[in-house]
N, C-alpha and C positions, 0 to 999 in steps of 0.2 A: 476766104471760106471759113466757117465756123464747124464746129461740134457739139453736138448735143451728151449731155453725160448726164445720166440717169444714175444717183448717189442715194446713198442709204449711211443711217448713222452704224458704225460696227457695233454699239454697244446697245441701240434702239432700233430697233431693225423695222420699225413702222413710221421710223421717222425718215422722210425722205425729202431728194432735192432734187429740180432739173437745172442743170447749169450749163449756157452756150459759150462755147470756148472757142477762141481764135486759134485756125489750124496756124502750126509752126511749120516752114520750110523743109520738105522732105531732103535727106541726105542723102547721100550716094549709096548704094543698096539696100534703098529703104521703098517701102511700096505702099499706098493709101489706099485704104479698102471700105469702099462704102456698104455698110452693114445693111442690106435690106431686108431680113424680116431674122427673130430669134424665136425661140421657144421657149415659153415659162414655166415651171412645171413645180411639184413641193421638192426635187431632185434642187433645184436652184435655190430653196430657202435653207438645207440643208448646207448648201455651199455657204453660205452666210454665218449661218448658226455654228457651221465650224470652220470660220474664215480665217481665226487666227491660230487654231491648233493646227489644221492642215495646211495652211498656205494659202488658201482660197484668196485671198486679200493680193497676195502677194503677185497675181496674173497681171493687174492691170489698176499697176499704182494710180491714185489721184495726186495731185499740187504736194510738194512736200508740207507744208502750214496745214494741210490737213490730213495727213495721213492720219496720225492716231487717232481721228475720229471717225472720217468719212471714207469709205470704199464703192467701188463698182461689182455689180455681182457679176459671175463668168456667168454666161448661156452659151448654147450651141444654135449653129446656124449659118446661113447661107448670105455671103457677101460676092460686091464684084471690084474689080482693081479697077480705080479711079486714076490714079497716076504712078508711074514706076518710073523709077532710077536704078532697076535690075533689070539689067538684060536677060534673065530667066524666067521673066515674069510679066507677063501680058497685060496689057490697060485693057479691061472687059475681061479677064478671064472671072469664072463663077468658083467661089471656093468657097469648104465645109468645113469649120472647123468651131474652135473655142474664141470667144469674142467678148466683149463685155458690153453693158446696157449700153450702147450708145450710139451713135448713127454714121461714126465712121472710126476707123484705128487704122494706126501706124504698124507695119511689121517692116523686119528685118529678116527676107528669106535664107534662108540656112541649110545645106543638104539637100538641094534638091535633086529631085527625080522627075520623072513623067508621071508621078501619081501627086506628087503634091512638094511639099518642103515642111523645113521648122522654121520657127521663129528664134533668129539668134540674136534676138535684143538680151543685152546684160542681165538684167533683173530677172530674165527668166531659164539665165543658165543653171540654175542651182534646183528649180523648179519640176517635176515630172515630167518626161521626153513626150507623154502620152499626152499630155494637153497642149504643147505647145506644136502640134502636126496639125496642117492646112491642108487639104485635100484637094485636087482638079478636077471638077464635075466632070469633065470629059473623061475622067481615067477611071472615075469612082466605081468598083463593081454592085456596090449600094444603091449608087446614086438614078432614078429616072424623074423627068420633069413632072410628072403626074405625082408624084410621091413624095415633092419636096418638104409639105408640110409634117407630114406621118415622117420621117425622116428626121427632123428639126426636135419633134416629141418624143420620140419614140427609140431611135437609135441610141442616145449614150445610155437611157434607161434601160434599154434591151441588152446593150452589151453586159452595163452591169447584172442585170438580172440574169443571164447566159453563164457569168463567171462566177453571180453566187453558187447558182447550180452546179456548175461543174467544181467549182471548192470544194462543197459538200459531197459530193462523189467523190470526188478525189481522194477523198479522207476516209471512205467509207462512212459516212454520215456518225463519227467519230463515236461507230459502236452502235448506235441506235438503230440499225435495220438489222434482222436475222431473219436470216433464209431459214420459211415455215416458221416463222413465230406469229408474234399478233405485228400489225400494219404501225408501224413509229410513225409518231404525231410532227408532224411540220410546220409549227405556230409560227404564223406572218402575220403580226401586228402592221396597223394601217392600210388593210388589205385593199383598198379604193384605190391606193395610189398605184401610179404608172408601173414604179420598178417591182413593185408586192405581184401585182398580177402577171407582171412579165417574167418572176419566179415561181410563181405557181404553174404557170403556162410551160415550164421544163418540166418543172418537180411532179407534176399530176402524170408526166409520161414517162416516169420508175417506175419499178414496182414495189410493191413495200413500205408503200408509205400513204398515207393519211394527211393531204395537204389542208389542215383549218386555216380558214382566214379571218380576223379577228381584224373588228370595224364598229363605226357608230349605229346605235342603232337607225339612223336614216339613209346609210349606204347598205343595208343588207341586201336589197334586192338589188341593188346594183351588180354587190358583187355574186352573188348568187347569178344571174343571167349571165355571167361572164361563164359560165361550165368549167372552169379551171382550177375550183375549190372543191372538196369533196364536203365540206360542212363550213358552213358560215357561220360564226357565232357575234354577238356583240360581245363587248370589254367585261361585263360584269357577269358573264355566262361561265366563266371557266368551271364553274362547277360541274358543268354538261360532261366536262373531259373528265378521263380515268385518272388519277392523280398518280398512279402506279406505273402508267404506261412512257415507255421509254422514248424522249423528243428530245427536238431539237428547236433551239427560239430565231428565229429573224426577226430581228425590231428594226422596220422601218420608222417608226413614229418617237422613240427616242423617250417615250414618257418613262419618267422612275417609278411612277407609284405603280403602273402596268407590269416592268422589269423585275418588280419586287416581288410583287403578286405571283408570276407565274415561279422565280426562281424558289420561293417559300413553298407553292402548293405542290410541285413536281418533284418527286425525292429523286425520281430516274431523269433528269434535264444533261443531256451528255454535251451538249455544246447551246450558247449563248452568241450569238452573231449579233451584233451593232453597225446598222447600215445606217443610218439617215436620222433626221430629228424632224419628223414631221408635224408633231405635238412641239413647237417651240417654246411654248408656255407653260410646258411641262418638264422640260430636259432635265438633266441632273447629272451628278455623279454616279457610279455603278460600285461605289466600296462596300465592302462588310453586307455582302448579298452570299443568300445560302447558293450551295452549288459552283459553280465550273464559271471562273471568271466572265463577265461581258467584256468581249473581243473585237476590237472595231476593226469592220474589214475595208481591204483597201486594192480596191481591181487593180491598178496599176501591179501589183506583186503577183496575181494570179495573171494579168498577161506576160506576166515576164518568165515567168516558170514555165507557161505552154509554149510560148517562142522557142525556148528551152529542149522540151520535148519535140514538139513539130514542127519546128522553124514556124517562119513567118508565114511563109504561102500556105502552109495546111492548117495555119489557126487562122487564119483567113479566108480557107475554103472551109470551114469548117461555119464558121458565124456567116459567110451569107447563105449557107446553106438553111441553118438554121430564120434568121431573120425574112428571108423568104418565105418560109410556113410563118413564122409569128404572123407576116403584114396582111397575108392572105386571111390568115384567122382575123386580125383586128379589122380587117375590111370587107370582111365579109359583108355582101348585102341584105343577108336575111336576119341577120343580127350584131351589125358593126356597134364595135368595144368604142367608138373613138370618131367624135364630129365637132369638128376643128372651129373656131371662133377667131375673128380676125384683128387688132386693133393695133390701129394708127394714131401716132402724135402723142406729146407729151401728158396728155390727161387722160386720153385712153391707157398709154401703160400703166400711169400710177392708177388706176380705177382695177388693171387686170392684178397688176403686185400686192394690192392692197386683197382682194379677193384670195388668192392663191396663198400669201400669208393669212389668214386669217381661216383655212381649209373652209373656204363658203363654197359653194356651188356645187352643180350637176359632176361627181367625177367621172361621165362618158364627155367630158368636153375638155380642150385642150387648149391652149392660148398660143396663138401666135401672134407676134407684136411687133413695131415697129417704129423708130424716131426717124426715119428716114420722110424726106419729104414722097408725095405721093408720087409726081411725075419720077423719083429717081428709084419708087420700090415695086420693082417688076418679078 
């Protein structure tokens, strides 16, 4: 049996490679899980773009002779056990989790429960608890077959967008909202993209606040139809806004010369959030910028805090509560946020990677992919 691995240069991130790799002999509590379909999203270029400050890289090493140049990027998605050497682990079972470009992976179940396990392969003991969890579609309170797609898309973006919102509350929008003042500005750069509107989709149901969402000017109407923005503006509009009035930044798009921009014309900017680098060709450092440091935030710390508070079952009931409204709104039929596009085989992904890097196309369209061969991707 072989492998399909879908490789990216870490230093060229347009540069890419498929390479078929001969599966190695599973070991004893080791389980083969054939990858059948993942989700591409600019959430995945961002994993890239910070592969080697965050660890990104480190999920799902390639050949040692190439590591320093070539990696796998992590996606989320839906795989099934092909063969098990763990007795807790079923050949056909359907599991959710973090996986990388390829058509099939080796795990090491670890912890298991009835909802799922971790992966206690070595490399990724040092690594976040929250990426290396597998989930049992039979146990998933998320999970329905109908929804696998929107699911693949939509969920780690949702969660993350779920904890930016609740950071910011948490913090009291760190000063910038006053009960009876004027309405604090909510600037989310890259507003097209998945996790920008799945933060506005919280933040529009505060009160007190003024969600802009700042995009090219060829996604305005996009995001404008999504009802989740209260004013849409393009990149070079800030003058429209009050320069006096008291905000807060979400950069999903990572650009510096934008980051600059707004922390210059804002004398009232009370907090600066760094989610994502969706502008790749733009990234930069964030030094010797006026105003309140650019703060890179990082979910894994906001669920550990709410576990904290709520234990685990009430932040639990808490997000499918929530992601139940979101999916309902994204699926709506009278004006669905979100129409899925399918591609199979190794020149379909690289055509979908190459798009998604490059922010081309419709963003109401989502990619789901796959190196699995056909008869094995159900």
């Amino acid at each position: 049996m072989t492998t399909l691995d879908f490789l990216v240069r870490k230093d060229q991130l347009a540069s890419t490679e498929v390479r078929n790799n001969s599966d190695l002999p599973l070991t004893s509590g080791e389980v083969r899980v054939r990858i059948d379909k993942f989700a591409l999203t600019s959430n995945n270029i961002t994993y890239a773009a910070f592969g080697d400050a965050m660890n990104y890289w480190s999920f799902f090493p390639v050949s040692p002779s190439d590591e320093g140049n070539w990696g796998r990027i992590p996606v989320w998605g839906f795989g099934t056990v092909m063969q098990s050497l763990h007795p807790g682990v079923a050949v056909g079972e359907k599991l959710y989790g973090y996986y990388p470009m390829s058509s099939s992976v080796v795990l090491k179940p670890t912890r298991l429960s009835p909802a799922g396990f971790s992966d206690g392969a070595a490399h990724r003991a040092s690594l976040h608890p929250v990426y290396n969890q597998y989930l049992r579609c039979s146990a998933d309170p998320f999970y329905t077959a109908d929804t696998e797609d929107t699911q693949a898309l939509l969920r780690p973006l949702f969660i993350t967008s779920w904890l930016i919102d609740d950071f910011l509350a948490d913090n009291d929008f760190f000063g910038a909202v006053v009960a009876g003042g004027q309405p604090a500005l909510m600037l989310l750069s890259s507003a097209s993209s998945k996790t920008a509107y799945g933060t506005a989709f919280h933040l529009a149901q505060r009160a007190g606040i003024d969600v802009v969402g700042l995009t090219s000017a060829a996604n305005v109407k996009f995001c404008e139809s999504l009802g989740c923005y209260h004013r849409v503006l393009t990149y070079d509009q800030l003058d429209q806004l009050d320069a006096a009035a008291a905000c807060v930044y979400v950069d999903f798009a990572g650009n510096t010369d934008l980051r600059r921009a707004i922390h210059s014309r804002f004398a009232n900017l009370k907090y600066s959030s760094s989610i994502g680098g969706t502008h790749v060709d733009q990234l930069g450092g964030a030094k010797d910028l006026p105003g309140p440091r650019a703060t890179l935030f990082f979910a894994p710390a906001q669920i550990k805090k709410r576990n904290s508070d709520w234990g685990a079952e009430g932040l639990g009931q808490r997000l499918v509560q929530a992601w139940q409204a979101f999916v309902a709104k994204v699926s709506d039929p009278a004006g669905a946020w979100l129409v899925v596009e399918q591609h199979q085989g190794p020149v379909a992904v690289e055509a979908a990677y190459r798009q998604v890097l490059g922010g081309r196309g419709d963003p109401r369209r989502g990619h789901m992919l796959s190196l699995s061969s056909g008869q094995d991707n159900r």
